[in-house]
C-alpha positions in Angstrom: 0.0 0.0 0.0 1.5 3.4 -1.1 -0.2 6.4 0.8 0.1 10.1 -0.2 -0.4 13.4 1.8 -2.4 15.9 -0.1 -1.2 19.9 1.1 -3.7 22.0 -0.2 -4.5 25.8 0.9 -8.1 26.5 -0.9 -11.2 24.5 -2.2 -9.4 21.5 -2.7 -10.9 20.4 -6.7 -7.4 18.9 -7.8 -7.5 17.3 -4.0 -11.1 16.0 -4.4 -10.1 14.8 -8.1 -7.2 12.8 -7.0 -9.0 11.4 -4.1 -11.5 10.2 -6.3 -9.1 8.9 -8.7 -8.0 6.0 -6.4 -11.4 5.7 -4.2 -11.2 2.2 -5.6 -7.9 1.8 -6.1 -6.5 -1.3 -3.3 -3.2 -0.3 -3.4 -2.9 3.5 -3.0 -4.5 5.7 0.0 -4.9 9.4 0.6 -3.7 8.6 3.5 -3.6 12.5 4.9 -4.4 15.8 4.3 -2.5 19.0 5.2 -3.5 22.9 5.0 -2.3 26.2 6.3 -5.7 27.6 6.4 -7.7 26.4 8.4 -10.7 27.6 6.9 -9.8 26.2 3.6 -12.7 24.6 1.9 -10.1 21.4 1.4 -10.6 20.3 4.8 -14.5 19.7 4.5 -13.4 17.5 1.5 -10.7 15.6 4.0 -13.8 15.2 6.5 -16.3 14.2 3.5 -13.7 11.3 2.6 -13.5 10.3 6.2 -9.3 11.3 5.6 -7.5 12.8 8.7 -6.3 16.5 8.4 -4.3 18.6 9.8 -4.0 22.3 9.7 -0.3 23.7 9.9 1.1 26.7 11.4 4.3 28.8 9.9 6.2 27.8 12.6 6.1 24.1 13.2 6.5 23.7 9.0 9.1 25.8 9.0 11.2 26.3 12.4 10.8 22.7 13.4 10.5 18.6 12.2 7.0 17.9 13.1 5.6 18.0 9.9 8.3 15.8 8.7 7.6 13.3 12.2 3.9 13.7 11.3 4.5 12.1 7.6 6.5 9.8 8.5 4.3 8.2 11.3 1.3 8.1 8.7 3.5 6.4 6.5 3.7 8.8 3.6 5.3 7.8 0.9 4.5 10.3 -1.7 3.4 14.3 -1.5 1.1 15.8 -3.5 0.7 19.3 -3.6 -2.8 20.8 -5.3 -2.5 24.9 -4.6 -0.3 24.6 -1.8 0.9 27.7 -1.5 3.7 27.7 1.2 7.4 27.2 -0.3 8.5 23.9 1.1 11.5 23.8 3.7 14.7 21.7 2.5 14.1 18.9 5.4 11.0 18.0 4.1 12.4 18.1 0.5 15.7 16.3 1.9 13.4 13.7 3.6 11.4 12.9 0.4 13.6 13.3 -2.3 11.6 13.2 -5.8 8.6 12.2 -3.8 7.1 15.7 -4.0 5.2 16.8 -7.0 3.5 20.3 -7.2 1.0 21.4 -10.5 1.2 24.9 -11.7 -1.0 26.6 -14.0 1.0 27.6 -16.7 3.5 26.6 -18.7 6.6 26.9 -16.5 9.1 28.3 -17.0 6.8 31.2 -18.0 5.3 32.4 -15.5 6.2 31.0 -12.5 7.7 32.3 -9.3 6.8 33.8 -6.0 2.9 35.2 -5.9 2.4 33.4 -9.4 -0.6 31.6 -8.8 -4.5 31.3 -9.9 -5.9 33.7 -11.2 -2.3 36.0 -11.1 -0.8 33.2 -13.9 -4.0 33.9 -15.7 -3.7 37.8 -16.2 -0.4 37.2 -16.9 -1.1 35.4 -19.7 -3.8 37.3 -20.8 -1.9 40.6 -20.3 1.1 38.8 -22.4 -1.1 37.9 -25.1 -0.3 34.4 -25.4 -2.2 32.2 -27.7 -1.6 28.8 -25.6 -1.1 28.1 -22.1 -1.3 25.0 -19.8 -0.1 23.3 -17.2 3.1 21.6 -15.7 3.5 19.2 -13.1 7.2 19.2 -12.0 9.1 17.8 -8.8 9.6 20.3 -6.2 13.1 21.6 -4.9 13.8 24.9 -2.5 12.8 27.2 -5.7 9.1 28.1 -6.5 8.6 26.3 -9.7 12.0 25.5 -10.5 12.2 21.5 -10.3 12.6 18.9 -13.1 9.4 18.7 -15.2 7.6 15.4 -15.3 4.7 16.5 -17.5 3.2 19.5 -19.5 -0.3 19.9 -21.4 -1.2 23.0 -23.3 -4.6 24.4 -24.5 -5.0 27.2 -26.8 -6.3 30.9 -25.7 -8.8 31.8 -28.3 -8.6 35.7 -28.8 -12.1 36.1 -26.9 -10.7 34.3 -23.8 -10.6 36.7 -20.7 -8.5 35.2 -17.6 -11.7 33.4 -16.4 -11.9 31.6 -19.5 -8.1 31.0 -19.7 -8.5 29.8 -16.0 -11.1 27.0 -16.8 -9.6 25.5 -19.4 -6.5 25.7 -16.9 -8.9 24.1 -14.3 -10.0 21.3 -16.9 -6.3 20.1 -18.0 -5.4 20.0 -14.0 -8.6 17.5 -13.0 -7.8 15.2 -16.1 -4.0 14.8 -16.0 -2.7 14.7 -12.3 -4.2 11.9 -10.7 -3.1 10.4 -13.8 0.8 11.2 -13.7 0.2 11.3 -9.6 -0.6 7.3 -10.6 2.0 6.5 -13.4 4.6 8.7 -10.3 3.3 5.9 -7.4 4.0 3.0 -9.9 7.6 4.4 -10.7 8.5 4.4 -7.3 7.2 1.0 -6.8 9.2 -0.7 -9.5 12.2 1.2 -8.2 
């Protein structure tokens, strides 16, 4: 049995996707779910799954080990982040090396970085005029968006499209392609 920890810090869609991607699935588990908002819709979709959650605080993610203790007593064997929006500290990275995968809504390297984000990636590609954008799902290091790419899928921006429009076909990419690289991820790690 593989089990993943979800951090999320909103409504939880690409959380509540991936959980019911492997409802049925024997031999993986969302085993846990993490937020550092603890008002953040996500954890009514933890409680509606019957999955324990956790809200974090600043200072016992970044200025001490409990998080990774907390992990590693559930069992985790994989991180998934799904609008997590916290940069994550180097022991955690150091303690799941290439076991971390974050989704971004664009297609990194453009527009990526510190306070890129929903609907921020968006106008920026709206402002830019781009034609296409997408979305990347890339293992996580100490940089915001920076780590080796395991995945991209692109959509075109019809003239017309405002950032709303631009967001949901974002939106629709994200809920049909990472619980399936999340899955093909697990099996990789299994076989090695």
């Amino acid at each position: 049995m593989q089990k993943i920890a979800i951090f999320a810090s909103g409504t939880g869609t690409n959380a509540s996707k991936i959980i019911e991607h492997f409802a049925s699935n024997e031999e993986v588990e969302i085993a846990l779910i993490l937020s550092n908002r603890p008002k953040a819709y996500v954890l009514k979709v933890a409680e509606n799954n019957n999955i324990p959650a956790k809200v974090i605080n600043r200072s016992e993610f970044y200025d001490s080990n409990d998080i990774v203790e907390e992990l590693e007593n559930s069992e985790i064997d994989f991180i998934v982040l799904a609008g997590f929006l916290w940069l994550i500290p180097s022991s955690l990275i150091n303690s799941y090396p290439n076991k971390i995968i974050n989704i971004h809504p664009a297609l990194l390297p453009k527009y990526g970085g510190k306070g890129m984000y929903g609907r921020f990636v968006h106008e920026a590609v709206f402002n830019a005029k781009e034609t296409e954008s997408g979305i990347t799902i890339h293992f996580v290091n100490e940089e915001y968006d920076e780590g080796k790419i395991v995945f991209q899928a692109h959509c075109l921006i019809d003239p017309s499209d405002g950032p709303k429009e631009i967001g949901k076909k974002i939106q629709e990419l994200e809920h049909k392609y990472y619980p399936i690289i999340v899955e093909k991820l697990l099996r990789r790690i299994s076989i090695n």
